[in-house]
C-alpha positions, 0 to 999 in steps of 0.5 A, spaced: 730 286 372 736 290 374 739 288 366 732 291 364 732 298 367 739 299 366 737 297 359 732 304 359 736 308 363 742 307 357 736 308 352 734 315 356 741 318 356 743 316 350 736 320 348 737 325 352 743 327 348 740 327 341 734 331 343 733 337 347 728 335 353 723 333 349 716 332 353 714 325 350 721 323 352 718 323 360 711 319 356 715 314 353 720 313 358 713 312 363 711 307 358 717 303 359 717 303 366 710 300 366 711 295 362 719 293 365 715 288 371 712 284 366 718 282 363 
């Protein structure tokens, strides 16, 4: 699970760097952090 979440947060920032605060980031992230405990 830690690999998981490390996994996203790298995602978010790398995302964070190509797009300037992008709402749908804030969604698109939720959606990963709902879906990680299934995994």
């Amino acid at each position: 699970l830690n690999a998981a979440f490390d996994a996203v947060q790298s995602i978010v920032k790398a995302e964070r760097l190509r797009r300037d605060r992008r709402h749908g980031m804030f969604d698109f992230v939720r959606e990963l952090l709902e879906e990680t405990p299934s995994l």
